[in-house]
C-alpha positions in Angstrom: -15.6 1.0 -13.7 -13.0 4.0 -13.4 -12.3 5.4 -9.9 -11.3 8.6 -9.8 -9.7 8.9 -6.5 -8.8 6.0 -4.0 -7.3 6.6 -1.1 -5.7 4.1 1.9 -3.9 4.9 4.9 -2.3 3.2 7.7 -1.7 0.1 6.6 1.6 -0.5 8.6 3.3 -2.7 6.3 6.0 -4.5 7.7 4.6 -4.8 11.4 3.5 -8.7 12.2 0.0 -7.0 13.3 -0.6 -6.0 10.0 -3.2 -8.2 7.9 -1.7 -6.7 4.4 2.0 -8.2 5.7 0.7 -11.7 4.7 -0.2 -13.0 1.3 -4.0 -14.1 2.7 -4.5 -10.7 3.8 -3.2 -9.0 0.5 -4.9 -11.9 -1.4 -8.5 -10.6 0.7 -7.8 -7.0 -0.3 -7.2 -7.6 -4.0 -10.9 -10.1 -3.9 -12.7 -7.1 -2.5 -11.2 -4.5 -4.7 -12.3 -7.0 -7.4 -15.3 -7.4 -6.1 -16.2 -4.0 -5.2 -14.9 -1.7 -8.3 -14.6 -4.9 -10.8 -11.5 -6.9 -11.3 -8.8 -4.7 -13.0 -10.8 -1.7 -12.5 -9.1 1.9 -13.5 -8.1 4.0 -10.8 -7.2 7.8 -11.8 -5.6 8.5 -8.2 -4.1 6.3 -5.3 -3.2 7.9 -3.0 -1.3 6.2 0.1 -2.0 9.0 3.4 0.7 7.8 5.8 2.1 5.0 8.1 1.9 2.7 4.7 4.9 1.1 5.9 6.0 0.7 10.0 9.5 1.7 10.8 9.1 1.8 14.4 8.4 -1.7 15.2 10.2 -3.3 11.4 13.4 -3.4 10.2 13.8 -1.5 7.0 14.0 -4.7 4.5 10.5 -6.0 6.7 9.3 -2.3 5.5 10.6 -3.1 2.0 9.4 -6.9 1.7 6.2 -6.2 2.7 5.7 -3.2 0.5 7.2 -4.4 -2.4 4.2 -7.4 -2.1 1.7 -4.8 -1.4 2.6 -2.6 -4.1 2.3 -5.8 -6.5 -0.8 -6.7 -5.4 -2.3 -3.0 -5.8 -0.7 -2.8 -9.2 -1.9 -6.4 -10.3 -5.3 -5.8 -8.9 -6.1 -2.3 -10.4 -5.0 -0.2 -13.1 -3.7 2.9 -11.3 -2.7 5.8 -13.4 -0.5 7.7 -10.9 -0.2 7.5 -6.8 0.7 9.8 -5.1 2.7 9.0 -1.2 2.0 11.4 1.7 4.3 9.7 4.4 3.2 9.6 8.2 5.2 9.5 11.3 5.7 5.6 11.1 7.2 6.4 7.7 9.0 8.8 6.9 12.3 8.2 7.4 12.0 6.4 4.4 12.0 10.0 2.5 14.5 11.8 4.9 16.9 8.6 4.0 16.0 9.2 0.2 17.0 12.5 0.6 20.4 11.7 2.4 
């Protein structure tokens, strides 16, 4: 099944409240995107709308741990042809970093 736009939003990767911080809760995501769209399914679009990672309340290698694992997962679980990142306020300092 190809899915033309997907879209996912505050996950708030890094922060111990998180589910998507821990392997089970990544492991549960990537069984209902299996489950849901069919496992490996094509995805056109992802697009990630803010506070994907939490730098208020983790340190920046929690940030980058967690979404490192996250991103794996996604990328394992799907076949995603581009994603495109809107930071939120929890996040983007990555980008003004980045741009430093």
């Amino acid at each position: 099944m190809a899915i033309p736009l997907l879209a996912l939003s505050d996950t708030h990767l890094g922060e111990d409240t998180s589910v998507l911080q821990f392997p089970e809760g990544r492991a549960r995501l990537a069984e209902a995107l299996a489950n849901e769209f069919g496992e490996g399914a094509e995805v056109d679009e992802l697009i990630l709308i803010g506070d994907i990672a939490d730098r208020t309340l983790a340190s920046t290698e929690q940030t980058r741990e967690a979404t490192r694992a996250f991103m794996k997962m996604m990328t394992s679980a799907l076949q995603i042809k581009k994603i495109v990142y809107i930071p939120g306020n929890h996040d983007h300092s990555l980008w003004t970093e980045y741009v430093k």
